[in-house]
C-alpha positions in Angstrom: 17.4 20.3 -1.8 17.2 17.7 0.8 17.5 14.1 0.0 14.1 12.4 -0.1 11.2 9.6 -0.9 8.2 9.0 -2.4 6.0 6.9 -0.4 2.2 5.8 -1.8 -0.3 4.3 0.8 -2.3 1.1 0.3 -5.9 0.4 0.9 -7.9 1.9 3.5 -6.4 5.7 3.0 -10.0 6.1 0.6 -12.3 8.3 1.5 -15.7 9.9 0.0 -14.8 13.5 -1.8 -10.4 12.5 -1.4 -8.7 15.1 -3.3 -11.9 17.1 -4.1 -9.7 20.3 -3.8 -6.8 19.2 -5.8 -9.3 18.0 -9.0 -8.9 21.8 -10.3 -5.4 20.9 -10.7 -4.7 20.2 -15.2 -2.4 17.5 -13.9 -4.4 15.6 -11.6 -7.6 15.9 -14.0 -5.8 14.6 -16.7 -4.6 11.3 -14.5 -8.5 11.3 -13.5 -9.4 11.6 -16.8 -6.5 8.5 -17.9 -7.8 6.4 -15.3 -11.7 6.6 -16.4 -10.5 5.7 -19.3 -8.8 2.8 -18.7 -11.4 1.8 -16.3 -14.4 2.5 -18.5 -16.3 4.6 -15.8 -15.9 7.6 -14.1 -13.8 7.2 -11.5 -13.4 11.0 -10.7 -17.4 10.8 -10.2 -17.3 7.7 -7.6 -14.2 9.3 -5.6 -16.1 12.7 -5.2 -19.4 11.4 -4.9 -19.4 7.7 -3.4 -21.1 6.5 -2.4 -19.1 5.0 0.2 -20.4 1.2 -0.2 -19.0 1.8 -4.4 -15.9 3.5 -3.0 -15.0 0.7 -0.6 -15.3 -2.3 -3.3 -12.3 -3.9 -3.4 -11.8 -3.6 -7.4 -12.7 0.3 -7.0 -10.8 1.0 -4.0 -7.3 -0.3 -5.4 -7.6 1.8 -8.6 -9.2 4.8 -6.4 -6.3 4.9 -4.4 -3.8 4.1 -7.3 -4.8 7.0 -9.4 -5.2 10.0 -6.7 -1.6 8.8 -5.6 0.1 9.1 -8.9 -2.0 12.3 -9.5 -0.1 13.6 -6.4 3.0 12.5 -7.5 2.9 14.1 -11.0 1.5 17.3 -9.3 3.8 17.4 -7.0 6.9 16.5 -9.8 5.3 19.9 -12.1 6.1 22.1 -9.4 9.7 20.0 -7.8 13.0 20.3 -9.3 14.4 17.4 -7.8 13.4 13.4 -7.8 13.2 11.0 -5.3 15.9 9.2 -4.7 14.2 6.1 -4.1 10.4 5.1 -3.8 8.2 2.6 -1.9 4.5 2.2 -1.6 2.8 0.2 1.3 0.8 -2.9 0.3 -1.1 -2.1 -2.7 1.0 1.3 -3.0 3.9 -0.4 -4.1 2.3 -0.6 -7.9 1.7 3.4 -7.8 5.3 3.9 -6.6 6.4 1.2 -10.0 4.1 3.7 -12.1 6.0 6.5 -10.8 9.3 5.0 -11.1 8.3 4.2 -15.0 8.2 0.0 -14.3 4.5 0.2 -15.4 2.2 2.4 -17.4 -0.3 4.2 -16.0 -3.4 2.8 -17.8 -1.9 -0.6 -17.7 -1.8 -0.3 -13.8 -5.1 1.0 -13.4 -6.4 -2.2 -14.8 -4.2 -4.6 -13.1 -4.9 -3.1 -9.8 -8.3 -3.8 -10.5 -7.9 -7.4 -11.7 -5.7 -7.5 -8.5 -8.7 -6.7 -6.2 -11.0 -9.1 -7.8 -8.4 -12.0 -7.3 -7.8 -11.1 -3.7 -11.9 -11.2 -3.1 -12.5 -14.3 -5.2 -9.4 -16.2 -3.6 -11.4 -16.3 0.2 -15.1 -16.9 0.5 -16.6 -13.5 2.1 -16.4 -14.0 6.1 -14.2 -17.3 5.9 -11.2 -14.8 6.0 -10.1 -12.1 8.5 -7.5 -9.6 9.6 -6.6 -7.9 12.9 -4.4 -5.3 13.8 -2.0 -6.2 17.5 -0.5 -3.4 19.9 1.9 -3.4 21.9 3.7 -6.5 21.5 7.0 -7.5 19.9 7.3 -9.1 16.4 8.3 -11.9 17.4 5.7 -13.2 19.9 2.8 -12.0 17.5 5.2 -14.5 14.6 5.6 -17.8 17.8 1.7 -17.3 18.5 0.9 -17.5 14.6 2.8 -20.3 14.1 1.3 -22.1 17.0 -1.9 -21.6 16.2 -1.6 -22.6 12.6 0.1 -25.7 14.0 -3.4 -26.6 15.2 -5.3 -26.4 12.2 -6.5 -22.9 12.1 -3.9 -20.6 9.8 -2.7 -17.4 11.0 0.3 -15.4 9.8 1.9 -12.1 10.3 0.7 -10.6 7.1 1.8 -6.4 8.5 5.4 -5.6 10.1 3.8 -1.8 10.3 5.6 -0.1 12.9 7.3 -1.3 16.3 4.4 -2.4 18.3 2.0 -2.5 15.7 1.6 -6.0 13.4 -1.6 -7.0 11.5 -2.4 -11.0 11.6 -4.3 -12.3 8.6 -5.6 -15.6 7.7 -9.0 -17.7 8.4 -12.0 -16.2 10.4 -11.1 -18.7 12.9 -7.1 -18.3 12.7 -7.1 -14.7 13.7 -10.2 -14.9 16.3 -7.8 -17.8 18.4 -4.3 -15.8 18.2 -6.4 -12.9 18.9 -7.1 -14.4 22.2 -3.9 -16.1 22.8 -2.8 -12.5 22.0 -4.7 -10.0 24.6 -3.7 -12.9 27.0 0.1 -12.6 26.2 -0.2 -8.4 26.8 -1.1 -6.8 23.8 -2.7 -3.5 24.4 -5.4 -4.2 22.2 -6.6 -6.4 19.2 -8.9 -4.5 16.8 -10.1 -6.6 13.9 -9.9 -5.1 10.3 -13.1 -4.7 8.4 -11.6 -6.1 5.5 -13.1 -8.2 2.6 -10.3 -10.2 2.2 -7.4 -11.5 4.1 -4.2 -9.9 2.4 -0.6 -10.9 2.4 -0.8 -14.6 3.7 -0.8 -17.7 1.3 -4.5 -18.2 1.8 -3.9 -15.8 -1.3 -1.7 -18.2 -3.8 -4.8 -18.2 -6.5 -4.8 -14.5 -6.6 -1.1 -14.4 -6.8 -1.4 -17.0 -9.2 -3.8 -15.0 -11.4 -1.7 -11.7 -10.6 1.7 -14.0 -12.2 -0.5 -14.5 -15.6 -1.5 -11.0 -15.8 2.2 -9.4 -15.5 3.5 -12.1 -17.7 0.9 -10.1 -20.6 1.8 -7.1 -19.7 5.2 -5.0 -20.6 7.3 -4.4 -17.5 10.0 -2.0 -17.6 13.2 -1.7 -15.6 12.6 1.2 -12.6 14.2 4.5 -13.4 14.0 5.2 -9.7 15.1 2.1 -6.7 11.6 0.9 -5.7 12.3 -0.6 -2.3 9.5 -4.1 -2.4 7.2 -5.0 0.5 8.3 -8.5 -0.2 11.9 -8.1 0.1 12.2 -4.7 1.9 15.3 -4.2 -0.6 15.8 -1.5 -3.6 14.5 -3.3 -6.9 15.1 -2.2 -10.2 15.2 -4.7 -13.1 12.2 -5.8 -14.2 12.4 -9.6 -13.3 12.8 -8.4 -9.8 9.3 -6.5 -9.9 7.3 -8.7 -11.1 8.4 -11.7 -8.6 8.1 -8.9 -6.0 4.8 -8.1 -7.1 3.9 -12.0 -6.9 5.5 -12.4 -3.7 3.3 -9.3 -1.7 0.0 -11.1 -2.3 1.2 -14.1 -0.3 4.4 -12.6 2.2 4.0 -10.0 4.7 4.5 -6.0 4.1 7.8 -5.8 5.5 7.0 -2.0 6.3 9.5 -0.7 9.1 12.4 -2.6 8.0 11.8 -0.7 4.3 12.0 2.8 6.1 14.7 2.1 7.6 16.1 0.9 4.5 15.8 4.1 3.0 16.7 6.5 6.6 20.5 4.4 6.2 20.4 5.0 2.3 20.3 8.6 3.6 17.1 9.7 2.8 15.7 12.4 5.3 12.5 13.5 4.4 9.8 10.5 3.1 7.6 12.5 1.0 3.6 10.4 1.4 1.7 11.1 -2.5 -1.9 10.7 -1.9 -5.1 10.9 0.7 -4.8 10.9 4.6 -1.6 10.8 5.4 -1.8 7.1 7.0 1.5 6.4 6.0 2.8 9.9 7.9 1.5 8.9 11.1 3.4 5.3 10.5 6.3 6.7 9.7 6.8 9.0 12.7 6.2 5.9 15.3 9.2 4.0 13.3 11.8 6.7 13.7 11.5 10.2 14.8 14.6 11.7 13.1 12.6 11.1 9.7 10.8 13.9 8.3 7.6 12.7 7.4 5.4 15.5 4.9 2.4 14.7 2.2 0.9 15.5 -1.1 -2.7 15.4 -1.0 -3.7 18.8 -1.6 -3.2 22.2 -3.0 -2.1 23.2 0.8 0.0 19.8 1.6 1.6 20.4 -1.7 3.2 23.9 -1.3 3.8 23.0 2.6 6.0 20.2 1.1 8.1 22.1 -1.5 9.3 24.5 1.7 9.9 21.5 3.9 12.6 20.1 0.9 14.1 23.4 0.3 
């Protein structure tokens, strides 16, 4: 079998009726049927169903998108010999790849995920906060303009190192609308704002990761039985003091996204196996190095296409 990783996307991979044909599956039901649980709705009935204004709430999207990733994953670990070699998840991912690795339990997750959505909408007035996606520039003119801009008054950071050519700002309304300019007149290829209810990975988020800090510090974390490579550090972690600073960390440091990839390509990994709806993370993964095999788990189909591509 070749050498692989599990990879879990973050929000914005949700979609109305996701996973619909994999619900037939015992193992994902059961993780539906965990998750409603632990939630104290149905969230099997909002995934399939909507509607889409439920589905895209913050504290529903983040469990939404937890659960039908770790459904993959144990799906996809009933029918696979072989284990990852390391993990990573992308933003909000990151806690479904810990769940996966055995850091957190399931149930535990579900609820903190939640908790974690709440904190990120309550932590930035609705509208006073904004993110935008920048093409075609380098890194490190999209970090100079940021800092310049924030030097003024109005705070913008790089909150996404995505792929080459593609980093999302985040900060205030106003931040991101003036680096947006200064931006498009620099060269980028275009600026698309995010419509996002909150803007993620920037310290405009310190009261959420504050809130986030108390809320691990009640819950048991374990050691990871599997390297879980953090967006905040873009480095294997494994103890669990390391995860939960990492955790911390993400809500107010960028997602250090191609530098973990490659990470795991010179760890020797060759295939980067995505668990859950979409496949955002594929089509990211392809623009950061085409050696990598990039395949997904988010269906009966996906799922048997994958167990050829690793044997």
């Amino acid at each position: 079998m070749k050498k692989f990783a599990a990879v879990f996307p973050g929000q914005g991979s949700q979609s109305v009726g996701m996973f619909a044909s994999f619900m037939d599956n015992s193992v994902v039901a059961s993780v539906y049927e965990e998750a409603s649980d632990a939630l104290g709705y149905d969230l099997k009935k909002v995934t399939l169903e909507g509607p889409e204004s439920e589905l895209n709430r913050t504290e529903v999207t983040q469990p939404a998108i937890l659960t039908a990733s770790v459904a993959a994953f144990r799906a996809f670990s009933a029918k696979c010999d072989g284990m990852p070699v390391c993990m990573a998840g992308h933003s909000l991912g990151e806690y479904s790849a810990l769940v996966c690795a055995g850091a957190l339990e399931f149930s535990d997750a579900v609820r903190l995920v939640r908790l974690r959505g709440q904190a990120m909408q309550d932590a930035v007035p609705q509208g006073e906060g904004a993110m935008a996606a920048v093409l075609g520039l380098d890194d490190d003119v999209i970090v100079k303009a940021c800092e310049e801009i924030s030097a003024e008054g109005n705070k913008v950071w790089a909150a996404n190192f995505n792929t080459p050519g593609q980093v999302v700002v985040s900060g205030t309304a106003q931040g991101v609308a003036k680096v947006s300019e200064a931006l498009t007149a620099a060269g980028a290829r275009r600026v698309v704002p995010l419509a996002v209810s909150a803007p993620s990975h920037c310290p405009l988020m310190q009261s959420a990761a504050d809130k986030l800090s108390e809320a691990l510090s009640n819950l048991k974390i374990s050691d990871a039985k599997i390297p879980v490579y953090s967006n905040a550090y873009a480095k294997p972690e494994t103890k669990a003091s390391e995860i939960t600073d990492a955790l911390v960390r993400q809500l107010v440091g960028p997602v250090r996204w191609v530098e973990t990839v490659l990470g795991m390509k010179n760890s020797g990994v060759e295939i980067l196996v995505e668990m859950g709806p979409n496949r955002v993370l594929s089509g990211m993964l392809r623009r950061i190095d085409r050696s990598l095999i990039a395949t997904n788990v988010g269906d009966p189909e996906s799922l048997a296409k994958t167990m050829e591509a690793l044997n």
